[in-house]
N, C-alpha and C positions, 0 to 999 in steps of 0.2 A: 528840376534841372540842375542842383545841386550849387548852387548861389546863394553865398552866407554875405546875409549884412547882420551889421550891429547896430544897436542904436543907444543913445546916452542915456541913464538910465533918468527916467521922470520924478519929480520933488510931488508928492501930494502931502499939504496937511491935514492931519488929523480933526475931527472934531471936537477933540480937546484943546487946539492950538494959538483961538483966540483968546486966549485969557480970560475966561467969563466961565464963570458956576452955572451951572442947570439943573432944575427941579422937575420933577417930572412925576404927576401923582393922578392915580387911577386905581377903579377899584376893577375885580375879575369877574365880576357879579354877582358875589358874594359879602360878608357884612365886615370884609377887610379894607383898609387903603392898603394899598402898597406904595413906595415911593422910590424913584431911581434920582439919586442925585451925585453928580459932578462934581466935585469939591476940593477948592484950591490948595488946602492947606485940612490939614487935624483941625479940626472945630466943634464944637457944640452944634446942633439943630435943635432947634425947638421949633414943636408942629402942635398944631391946637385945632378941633374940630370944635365947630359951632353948629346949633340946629335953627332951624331957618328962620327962628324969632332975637337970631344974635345972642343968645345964652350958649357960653363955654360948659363942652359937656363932656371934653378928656382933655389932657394937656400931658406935653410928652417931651420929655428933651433927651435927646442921644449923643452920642459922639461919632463923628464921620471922621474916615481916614482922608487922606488926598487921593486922589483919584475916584472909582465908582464906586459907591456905595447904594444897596437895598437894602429897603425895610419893609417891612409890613406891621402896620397894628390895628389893631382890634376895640371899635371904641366901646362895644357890647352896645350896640343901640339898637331899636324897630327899626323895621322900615321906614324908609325917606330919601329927601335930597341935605345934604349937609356939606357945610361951609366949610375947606382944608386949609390949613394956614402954615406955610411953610418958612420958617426963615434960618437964613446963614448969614457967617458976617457980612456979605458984599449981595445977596439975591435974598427977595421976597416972592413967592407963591400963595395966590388965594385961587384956590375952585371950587365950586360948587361938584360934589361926585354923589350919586346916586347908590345908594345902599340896601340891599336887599338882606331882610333878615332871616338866617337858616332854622 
């Protein structure tokens, strides 16, 4: 009918917008973790896998930028279930991720 409205334009935040770091760690079903993490500021991570008798059996520190950051590593281990231990200055992640050896 040729009748224009406008409307104000809508505020949505972002997922990144509460102030809060996230971890996020899964394997593909292979003998990888991969990790997507959120990250407030440039920081160190240190990520430590554990096999299911509580013995450290890789240990791994990186450097994250601010904003998203991926990784992937490779603990070289059998198969199993194993312990992920994620931390940054302000968020801690522990999961248990199932590993499939190629």
């Amino acid at each position: 009918n040729g009748d224009i409205k406008i409307f104000n334009n809508i505020y949505v935040a972002g997922c990144d917008q509460d102030g809060k770091e996230t971890i996020q760690a899964f394997s593909s079903g292979g003998a990888n973790i991969n990790l997507n993490i959120y990250s407030l500021s440039n920081q160190q991570v240190n990520m430590q896998v554990y096999d299911m008798t509580g013995r450290l059996i890789y240990k791994e520190q990186v450097n994250a930028v601010s904003g998203n950051n991926n990784f992937s590593i490779d603990p070289s281990v059998s198969t199993g279930i194993y312990l992920v231990e994620v931390q940054t200055n302000t968020t801690t992640l522990a999961k248990s991720i199932p590993l499939i050896d190629k």
